[in-house]
PDBQT receptor file of N, H, CA, C and O in Angstrom, charges set to zero:
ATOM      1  N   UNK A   1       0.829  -1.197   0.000  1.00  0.00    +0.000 N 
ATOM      2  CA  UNK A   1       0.000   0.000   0.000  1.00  0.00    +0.000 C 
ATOM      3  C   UNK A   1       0.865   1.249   0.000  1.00  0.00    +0.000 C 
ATOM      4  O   UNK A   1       0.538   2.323  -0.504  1.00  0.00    +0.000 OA
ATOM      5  N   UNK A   2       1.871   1.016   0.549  1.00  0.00    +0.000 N 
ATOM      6  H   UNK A   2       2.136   0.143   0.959  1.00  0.00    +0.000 HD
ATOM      7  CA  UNK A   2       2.832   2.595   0.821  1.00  0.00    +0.000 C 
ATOM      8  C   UNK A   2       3.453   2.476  -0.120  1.00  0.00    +0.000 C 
ATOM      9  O   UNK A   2       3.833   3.606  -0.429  1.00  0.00    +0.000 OA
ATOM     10  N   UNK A   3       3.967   1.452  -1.105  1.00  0.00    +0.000 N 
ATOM     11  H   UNK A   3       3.658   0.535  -0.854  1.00  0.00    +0.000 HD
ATOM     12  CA  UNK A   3       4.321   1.726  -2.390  1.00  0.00    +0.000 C 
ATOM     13  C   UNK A   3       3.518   2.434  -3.567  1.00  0.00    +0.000 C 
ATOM     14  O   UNK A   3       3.872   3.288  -4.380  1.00  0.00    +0.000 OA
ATOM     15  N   UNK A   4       2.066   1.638  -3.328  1.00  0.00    +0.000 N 
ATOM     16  H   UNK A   4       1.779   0.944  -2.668  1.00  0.00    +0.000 HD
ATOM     17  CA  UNK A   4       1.005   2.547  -4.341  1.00  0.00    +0.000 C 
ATOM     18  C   UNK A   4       0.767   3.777  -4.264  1.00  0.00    +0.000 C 
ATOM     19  O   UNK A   4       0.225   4.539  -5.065  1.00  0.00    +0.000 OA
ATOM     20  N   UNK A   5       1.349   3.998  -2.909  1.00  0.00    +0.000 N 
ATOM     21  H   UNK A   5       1.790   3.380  -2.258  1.00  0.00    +0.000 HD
ATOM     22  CA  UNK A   5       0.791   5.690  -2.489  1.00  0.00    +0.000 C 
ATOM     23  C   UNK A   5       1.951   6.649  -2.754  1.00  0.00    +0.000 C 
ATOM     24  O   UNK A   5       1.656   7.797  -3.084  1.00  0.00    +0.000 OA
ATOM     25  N   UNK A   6       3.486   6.242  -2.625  1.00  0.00    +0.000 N 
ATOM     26  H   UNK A   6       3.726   5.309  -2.357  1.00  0.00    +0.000 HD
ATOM     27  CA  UNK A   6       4.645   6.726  -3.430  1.00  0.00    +0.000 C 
ATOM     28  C   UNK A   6       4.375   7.065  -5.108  1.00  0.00    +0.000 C 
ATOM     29  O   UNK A   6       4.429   8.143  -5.699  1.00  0.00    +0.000 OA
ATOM     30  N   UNK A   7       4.077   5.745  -5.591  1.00  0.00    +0.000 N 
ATOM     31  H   UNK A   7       4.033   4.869  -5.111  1.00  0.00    +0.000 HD
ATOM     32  CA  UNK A   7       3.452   5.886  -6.673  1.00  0.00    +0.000 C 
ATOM     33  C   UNK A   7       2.760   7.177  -7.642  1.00  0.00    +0.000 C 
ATOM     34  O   UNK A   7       3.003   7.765  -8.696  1.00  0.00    +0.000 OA
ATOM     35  N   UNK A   8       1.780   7.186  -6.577  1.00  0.00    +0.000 N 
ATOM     36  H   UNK A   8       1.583   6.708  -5.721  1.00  0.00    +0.000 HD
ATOM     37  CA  UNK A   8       0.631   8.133  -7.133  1.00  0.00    +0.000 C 
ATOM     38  C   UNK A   8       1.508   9.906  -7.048  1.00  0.00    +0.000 C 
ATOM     39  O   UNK A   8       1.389  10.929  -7.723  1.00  0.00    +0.000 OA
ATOM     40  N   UNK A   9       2.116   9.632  -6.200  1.00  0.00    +0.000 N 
ATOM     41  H   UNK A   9       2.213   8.802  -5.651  1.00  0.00    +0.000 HD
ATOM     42  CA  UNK A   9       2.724  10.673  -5.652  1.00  0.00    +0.000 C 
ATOM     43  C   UNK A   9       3.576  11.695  -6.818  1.00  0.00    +0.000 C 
ATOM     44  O   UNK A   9       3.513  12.875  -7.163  1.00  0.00    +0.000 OA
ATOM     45  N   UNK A  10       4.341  10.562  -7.160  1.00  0.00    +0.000 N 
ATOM     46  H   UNK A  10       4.393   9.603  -6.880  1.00  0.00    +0.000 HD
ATOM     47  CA  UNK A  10       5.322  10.331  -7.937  1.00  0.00    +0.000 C 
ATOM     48  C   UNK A  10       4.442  10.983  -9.045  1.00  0.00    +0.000 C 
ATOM     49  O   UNK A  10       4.564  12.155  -9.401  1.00  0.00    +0.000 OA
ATOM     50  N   UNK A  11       3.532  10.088  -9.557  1.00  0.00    +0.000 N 
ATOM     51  H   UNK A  11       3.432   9.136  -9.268  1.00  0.00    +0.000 HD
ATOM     52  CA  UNK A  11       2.781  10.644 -11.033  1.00  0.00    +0.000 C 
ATOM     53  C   UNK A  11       2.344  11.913 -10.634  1.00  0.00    +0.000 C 
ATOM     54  O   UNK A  11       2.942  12.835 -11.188  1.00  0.00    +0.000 OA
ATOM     55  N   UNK A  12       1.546  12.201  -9.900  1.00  0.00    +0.000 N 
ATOM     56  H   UNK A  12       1.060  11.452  -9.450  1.00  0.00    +0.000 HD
ATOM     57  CA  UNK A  12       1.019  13.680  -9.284  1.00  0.00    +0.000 C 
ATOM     58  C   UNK A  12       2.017  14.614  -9.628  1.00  0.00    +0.000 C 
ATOM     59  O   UNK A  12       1.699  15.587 -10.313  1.00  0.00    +0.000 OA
ATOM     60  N   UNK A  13       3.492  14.413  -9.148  1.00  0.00    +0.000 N 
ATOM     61  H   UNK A  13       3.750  13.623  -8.593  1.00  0.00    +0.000 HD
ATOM     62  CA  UNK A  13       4.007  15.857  -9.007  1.00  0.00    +0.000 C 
ATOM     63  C   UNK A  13       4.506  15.566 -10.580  1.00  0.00    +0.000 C 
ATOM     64  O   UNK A  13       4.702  16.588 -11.237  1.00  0.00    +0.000 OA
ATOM     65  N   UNK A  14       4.710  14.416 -11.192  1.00  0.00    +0.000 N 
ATOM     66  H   UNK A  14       4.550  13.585 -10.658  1.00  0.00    +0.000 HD
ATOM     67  CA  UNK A  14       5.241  14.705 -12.725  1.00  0.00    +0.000 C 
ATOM     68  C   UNK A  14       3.876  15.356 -13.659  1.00  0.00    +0.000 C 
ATOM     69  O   UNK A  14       4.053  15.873 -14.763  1.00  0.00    +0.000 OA
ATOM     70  N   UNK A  15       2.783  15.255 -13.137  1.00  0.00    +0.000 N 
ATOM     71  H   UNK A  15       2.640  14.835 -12.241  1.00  0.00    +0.000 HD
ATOM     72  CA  UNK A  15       1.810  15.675 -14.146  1.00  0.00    +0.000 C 
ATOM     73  C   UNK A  15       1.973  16.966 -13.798  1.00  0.00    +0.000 C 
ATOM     74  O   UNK A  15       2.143  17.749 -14.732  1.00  0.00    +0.000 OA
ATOM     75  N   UNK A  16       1.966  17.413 -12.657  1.00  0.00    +0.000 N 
ATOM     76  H   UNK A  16       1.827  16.777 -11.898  1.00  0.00    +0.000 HD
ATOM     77  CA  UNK A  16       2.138  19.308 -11.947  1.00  0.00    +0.000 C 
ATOM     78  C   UNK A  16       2.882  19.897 -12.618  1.00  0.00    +0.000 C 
ATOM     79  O   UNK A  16       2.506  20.908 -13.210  1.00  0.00    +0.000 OA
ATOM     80  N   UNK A  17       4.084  19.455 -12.710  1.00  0.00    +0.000 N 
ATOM     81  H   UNK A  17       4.390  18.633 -12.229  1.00  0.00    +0.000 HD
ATOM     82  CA  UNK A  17       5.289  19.917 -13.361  1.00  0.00    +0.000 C 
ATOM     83  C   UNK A  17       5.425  20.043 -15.150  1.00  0.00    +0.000 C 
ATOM     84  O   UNK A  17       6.000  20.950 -15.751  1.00  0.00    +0.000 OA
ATOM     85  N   UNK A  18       4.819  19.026 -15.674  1.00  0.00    +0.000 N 
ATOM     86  H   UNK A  18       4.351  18.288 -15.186  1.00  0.00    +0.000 HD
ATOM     87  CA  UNK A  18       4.343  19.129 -16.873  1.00  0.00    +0.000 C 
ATOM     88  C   UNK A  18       3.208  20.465 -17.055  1.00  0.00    +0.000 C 
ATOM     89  O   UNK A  18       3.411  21.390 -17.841  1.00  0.00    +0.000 OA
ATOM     90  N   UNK A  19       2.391  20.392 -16.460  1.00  0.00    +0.000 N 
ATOM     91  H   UNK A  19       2.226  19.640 -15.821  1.00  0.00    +0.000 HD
ATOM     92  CA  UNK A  19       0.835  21.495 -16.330  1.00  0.00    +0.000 C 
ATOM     93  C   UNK A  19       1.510  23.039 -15.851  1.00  0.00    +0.000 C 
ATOM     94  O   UNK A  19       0.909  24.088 -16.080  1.00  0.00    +0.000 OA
ATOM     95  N   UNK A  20       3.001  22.986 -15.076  1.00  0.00    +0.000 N 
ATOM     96  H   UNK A  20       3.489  22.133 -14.890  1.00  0.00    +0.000 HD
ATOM     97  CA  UNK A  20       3.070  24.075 -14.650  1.00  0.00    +0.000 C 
ATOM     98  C   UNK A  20       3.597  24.337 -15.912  1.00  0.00    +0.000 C 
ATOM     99  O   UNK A  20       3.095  25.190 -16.645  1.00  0.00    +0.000 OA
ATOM    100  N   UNK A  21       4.658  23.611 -16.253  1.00  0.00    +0.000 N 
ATOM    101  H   UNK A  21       5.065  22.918 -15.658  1.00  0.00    +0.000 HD
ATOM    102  CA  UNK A  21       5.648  24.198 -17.694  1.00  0.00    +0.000 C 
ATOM    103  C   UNK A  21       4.855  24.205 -18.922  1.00  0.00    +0.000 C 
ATOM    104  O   UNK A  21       4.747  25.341 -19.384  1.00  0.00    +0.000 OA
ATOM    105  N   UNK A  22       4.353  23.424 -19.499  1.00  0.00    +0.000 N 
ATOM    106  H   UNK A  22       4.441  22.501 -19.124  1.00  0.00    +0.000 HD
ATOM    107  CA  UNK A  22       3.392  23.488 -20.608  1.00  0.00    +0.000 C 
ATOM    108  C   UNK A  22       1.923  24.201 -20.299  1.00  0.00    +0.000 C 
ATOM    109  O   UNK A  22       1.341  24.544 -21.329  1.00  0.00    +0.000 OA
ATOM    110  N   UNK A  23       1.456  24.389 -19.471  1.00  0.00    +0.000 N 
ATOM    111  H   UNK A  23       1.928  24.110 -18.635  1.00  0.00    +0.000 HD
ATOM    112  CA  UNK A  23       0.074  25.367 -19.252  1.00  0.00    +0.000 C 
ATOM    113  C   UNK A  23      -0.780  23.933 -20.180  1.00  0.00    +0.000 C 
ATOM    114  O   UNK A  23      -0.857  24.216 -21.375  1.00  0.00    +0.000 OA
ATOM    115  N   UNK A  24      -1.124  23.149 -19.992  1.00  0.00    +0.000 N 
ATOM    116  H   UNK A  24      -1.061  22.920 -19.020  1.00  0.00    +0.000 HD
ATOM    117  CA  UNK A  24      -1.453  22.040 -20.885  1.00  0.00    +0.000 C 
ATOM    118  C   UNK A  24      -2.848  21.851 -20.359  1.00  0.00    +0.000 C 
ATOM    119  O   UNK A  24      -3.782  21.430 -21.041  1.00  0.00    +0.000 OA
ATOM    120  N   UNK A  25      -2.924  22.232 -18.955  1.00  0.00    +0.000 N 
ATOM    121  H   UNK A  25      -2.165  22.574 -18.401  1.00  0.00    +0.000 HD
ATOM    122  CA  UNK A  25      -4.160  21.732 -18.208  1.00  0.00    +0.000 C 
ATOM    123  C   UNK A  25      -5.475  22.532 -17.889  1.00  0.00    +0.000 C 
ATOM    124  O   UNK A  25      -6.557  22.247 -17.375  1.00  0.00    +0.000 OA
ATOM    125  N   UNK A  26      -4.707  24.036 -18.603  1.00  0.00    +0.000 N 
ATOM    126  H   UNK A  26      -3.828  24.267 -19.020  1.00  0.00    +0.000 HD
ATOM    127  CA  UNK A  26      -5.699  25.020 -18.964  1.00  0.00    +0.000 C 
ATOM    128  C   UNK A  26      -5.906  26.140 -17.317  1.00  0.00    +0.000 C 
ATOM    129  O   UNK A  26      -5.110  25.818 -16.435  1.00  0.00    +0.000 OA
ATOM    130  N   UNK A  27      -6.643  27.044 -17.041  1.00  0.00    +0.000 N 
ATOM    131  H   UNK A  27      -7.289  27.305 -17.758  1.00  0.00    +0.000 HD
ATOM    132  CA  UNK A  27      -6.699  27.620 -16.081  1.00  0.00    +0.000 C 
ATOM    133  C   UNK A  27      -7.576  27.592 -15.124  1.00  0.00    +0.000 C 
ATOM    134  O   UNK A  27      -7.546  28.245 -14.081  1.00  0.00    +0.000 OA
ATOM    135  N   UNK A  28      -8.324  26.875 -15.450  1.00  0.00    +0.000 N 
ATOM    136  H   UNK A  28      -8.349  26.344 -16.298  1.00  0.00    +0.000 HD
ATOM    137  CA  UNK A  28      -9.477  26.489 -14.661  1.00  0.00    +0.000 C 
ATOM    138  C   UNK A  28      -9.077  25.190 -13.883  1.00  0.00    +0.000 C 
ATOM    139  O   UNK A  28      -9.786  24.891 -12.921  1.00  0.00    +0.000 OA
ATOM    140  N   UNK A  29      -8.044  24.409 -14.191  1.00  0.00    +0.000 N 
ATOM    141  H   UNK A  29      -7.468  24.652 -14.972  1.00  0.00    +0.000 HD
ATOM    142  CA  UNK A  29      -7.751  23.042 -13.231  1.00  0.00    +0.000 C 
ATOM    143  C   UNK A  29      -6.524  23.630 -12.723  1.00  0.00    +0.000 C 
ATOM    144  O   UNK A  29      -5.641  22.775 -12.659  1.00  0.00    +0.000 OA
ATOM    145  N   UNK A  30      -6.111  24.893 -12.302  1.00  0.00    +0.000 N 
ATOM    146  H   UNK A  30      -6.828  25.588 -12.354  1.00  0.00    +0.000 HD
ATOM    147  CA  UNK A  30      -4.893  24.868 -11.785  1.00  0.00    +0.000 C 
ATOM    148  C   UNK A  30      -5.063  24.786  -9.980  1.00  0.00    +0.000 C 
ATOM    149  O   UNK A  30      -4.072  24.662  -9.261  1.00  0.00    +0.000 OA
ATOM    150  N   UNK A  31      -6.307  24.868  -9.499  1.00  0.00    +0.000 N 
ATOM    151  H   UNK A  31      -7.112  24.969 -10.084  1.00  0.00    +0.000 HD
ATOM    152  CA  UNK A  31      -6.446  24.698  -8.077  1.00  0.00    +0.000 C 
ATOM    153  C   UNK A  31      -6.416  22.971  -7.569  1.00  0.00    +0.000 C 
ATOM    154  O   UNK A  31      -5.870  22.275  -6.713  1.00  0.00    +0.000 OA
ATOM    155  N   UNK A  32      -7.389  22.829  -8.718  1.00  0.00    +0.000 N 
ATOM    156  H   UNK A  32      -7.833  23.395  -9.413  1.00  0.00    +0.000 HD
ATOM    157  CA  UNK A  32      -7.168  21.128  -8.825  1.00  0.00    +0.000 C 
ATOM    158  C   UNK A  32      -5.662  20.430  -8.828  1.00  0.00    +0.000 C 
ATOM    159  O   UNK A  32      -5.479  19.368  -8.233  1.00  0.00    +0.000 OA
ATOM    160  N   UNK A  33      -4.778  20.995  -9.424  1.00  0.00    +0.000 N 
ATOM    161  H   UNK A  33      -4.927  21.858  -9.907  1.00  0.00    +0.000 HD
ATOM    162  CA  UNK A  33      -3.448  20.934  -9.475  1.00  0.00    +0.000 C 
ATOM    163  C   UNK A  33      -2.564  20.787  -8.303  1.00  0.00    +0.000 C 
ATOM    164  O   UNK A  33      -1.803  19.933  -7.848  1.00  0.00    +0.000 OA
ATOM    165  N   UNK A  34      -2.983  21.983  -7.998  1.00  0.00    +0.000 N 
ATOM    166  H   UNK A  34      -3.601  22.677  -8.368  1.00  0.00    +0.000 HD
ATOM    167  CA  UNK A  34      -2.550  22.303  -6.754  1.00  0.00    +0.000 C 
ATOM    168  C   UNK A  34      -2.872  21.603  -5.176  1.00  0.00    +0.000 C 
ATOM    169  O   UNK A  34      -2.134  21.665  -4.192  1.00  0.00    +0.000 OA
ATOM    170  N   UNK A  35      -4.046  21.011  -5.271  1.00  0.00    +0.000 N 
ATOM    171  H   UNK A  35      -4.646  20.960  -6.070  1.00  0.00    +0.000 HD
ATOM    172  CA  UNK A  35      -4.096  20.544  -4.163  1.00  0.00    +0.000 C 
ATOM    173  C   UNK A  35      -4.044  18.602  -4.604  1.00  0.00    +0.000 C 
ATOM    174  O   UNK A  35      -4.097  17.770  -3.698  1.00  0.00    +0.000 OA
ATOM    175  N   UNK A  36      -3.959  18.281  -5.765  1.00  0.00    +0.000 N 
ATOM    176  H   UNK A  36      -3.915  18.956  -6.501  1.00  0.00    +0.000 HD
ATOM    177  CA  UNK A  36      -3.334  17.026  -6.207  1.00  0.00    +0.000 C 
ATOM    178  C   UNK A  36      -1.858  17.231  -5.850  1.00  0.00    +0.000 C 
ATOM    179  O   UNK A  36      -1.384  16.125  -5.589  1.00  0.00    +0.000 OA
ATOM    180  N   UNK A  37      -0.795  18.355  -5.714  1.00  0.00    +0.000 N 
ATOM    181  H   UNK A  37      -1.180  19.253  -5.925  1.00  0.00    +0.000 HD
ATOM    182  CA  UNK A  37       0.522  18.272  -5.164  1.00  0.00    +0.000 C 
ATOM    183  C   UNK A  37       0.685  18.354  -3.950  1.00  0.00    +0.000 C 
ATOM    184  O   UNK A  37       1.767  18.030  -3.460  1.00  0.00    +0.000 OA
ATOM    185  N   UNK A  38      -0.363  18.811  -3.173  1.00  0.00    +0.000 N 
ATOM    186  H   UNK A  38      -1.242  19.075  -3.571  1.00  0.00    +0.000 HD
ATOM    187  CA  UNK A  38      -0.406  18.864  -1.661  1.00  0.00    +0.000 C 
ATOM    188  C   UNK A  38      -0.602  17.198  -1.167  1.00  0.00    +0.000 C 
ATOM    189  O   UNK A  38       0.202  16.523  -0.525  1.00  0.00    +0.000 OA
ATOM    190  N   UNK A  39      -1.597  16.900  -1.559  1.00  0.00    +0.000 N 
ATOM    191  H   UNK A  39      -2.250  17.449  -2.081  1.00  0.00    +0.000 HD
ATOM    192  CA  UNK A  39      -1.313  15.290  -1.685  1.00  0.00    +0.000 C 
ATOM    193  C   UNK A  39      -0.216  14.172  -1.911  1.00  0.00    +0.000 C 
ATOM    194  O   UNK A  39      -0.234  13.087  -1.331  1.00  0.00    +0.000 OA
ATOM    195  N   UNK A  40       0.255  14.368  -2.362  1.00  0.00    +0.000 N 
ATOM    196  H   UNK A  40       0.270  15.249  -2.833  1.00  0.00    +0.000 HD
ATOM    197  CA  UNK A  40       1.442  14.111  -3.276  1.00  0.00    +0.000 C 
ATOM    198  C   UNK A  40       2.567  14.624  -2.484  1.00  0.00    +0.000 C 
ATOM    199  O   UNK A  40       3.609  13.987  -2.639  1.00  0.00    +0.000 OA
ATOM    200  N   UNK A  41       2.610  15.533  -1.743  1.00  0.00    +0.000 N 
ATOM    201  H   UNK A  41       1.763  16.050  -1.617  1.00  0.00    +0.000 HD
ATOM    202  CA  UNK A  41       3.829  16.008  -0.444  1.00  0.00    +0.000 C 
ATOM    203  C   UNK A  41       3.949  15.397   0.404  1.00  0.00    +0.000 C 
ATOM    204  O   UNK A  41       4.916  14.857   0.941  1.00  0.00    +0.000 OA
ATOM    205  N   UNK A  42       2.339  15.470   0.698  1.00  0.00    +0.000 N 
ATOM    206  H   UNK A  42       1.553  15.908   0.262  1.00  0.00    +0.000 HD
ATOM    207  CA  UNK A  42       2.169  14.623   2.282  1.00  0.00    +0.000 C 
ATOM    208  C   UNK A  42       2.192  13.258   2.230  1.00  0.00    +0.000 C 
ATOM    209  O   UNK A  42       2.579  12.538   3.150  1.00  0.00    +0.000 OA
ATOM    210  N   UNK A  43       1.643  12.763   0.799  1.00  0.00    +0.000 N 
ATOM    211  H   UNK A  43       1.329  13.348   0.052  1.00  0.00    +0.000 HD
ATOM    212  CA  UNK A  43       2.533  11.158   0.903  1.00  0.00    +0.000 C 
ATOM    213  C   UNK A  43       3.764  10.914   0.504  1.00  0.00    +0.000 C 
ATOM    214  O   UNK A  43       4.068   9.725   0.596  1.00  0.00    +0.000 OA
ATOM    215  N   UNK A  44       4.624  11.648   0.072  1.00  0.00    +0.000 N 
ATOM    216  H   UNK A  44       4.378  12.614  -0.003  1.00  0.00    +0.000 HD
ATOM    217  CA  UNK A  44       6.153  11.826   0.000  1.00  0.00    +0.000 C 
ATOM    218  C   UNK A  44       6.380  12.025   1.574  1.00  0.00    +0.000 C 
ATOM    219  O   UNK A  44       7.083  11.235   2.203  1.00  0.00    +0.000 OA
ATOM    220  N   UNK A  45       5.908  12.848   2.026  1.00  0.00    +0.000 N 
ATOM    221  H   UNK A  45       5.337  13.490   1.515  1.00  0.00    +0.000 HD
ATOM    222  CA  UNK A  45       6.423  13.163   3.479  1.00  0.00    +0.000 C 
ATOM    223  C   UNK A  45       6.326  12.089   4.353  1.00  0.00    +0.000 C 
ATOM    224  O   UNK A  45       7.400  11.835   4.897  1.00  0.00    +0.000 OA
ATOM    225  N   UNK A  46       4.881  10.973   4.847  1.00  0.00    +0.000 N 
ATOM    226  H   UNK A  46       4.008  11.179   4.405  1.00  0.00    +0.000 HD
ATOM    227  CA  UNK A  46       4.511   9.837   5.221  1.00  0.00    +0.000 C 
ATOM    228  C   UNK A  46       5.748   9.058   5.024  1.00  0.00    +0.000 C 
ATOM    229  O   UNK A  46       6.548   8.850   5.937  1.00  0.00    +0.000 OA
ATOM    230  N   UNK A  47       5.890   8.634   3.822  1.00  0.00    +0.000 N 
ATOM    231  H   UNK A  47       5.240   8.803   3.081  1.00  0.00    +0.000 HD
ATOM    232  CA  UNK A  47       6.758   7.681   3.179  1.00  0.00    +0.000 C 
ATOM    233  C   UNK A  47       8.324   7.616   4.097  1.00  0.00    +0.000 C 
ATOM    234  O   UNK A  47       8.888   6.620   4.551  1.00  0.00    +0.000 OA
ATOM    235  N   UNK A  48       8.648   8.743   4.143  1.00  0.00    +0.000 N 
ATOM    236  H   UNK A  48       8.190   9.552   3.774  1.00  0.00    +0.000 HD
ATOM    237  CA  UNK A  48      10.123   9.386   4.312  1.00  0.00    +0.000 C 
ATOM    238  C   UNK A  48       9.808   9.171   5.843  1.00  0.00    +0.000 C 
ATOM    239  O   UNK A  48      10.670   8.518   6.431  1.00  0.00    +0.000 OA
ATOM    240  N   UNK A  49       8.497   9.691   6.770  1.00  0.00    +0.000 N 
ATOM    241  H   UNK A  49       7.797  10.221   6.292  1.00  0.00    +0.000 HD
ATOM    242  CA  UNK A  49       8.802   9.700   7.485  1.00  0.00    +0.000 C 
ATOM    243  C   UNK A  49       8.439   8.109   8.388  1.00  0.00    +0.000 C 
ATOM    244  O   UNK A  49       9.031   7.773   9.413  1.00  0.00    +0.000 OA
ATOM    245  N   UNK A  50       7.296   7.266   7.680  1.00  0.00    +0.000 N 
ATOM    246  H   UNK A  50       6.814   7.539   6.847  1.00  0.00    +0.000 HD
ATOM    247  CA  UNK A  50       7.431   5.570   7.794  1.00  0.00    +0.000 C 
ATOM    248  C   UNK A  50       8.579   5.075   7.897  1.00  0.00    +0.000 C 
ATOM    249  O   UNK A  50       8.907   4.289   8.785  1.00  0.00    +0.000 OA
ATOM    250  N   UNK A  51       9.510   5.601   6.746  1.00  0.00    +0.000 N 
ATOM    251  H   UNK A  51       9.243   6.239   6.024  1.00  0.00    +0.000 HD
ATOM    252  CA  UNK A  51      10.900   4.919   6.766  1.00  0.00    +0.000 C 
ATOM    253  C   UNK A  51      12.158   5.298   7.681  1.00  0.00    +0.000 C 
ATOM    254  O   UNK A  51      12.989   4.450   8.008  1.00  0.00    +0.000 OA
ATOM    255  N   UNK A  52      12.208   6.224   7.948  1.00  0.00    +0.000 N 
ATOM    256  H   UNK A  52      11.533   6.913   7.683  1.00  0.00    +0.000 HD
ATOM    257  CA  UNK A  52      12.840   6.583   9.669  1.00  0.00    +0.000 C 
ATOM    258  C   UNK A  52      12.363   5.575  10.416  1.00  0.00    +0.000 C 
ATOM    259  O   UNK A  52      13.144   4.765  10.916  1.00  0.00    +0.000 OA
ATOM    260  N   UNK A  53      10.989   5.485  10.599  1.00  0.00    +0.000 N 
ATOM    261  H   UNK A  53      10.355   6.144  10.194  1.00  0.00    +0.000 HD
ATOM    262  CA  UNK A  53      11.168   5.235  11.906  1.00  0.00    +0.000 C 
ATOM    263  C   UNK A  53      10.795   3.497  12.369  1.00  0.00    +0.000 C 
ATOM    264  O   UNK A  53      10.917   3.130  13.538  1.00  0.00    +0.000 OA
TER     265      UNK A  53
């Protein structure tokens, strides 16, 4: 499960990063964006911090 959720993570911030640089996703999904990378932190963050401890 904490791999699938790295995962998603992973795709999340590569689609952000694509949408920020190409404007691809238009202006109306950029809040949507945005809180798909907040997601995407906090299971990066989980992950990192599962594995400490």
């Amino acid at each position: 499960m904490g791999n699938l959720l790295y995962l998603i993570a992973v795709v999340l911030v590569i689609l952000w990063i694509i949408g920020f640089v190409f404007h691809g996703f238009g202006p109306n999904v950029g809040g949507l964006i945005h809180i798909l990378l907040v997601i995407a932190v906090v299971a990066i963050l989980l992950k990192v911090i599962n594995r400490a401890a």
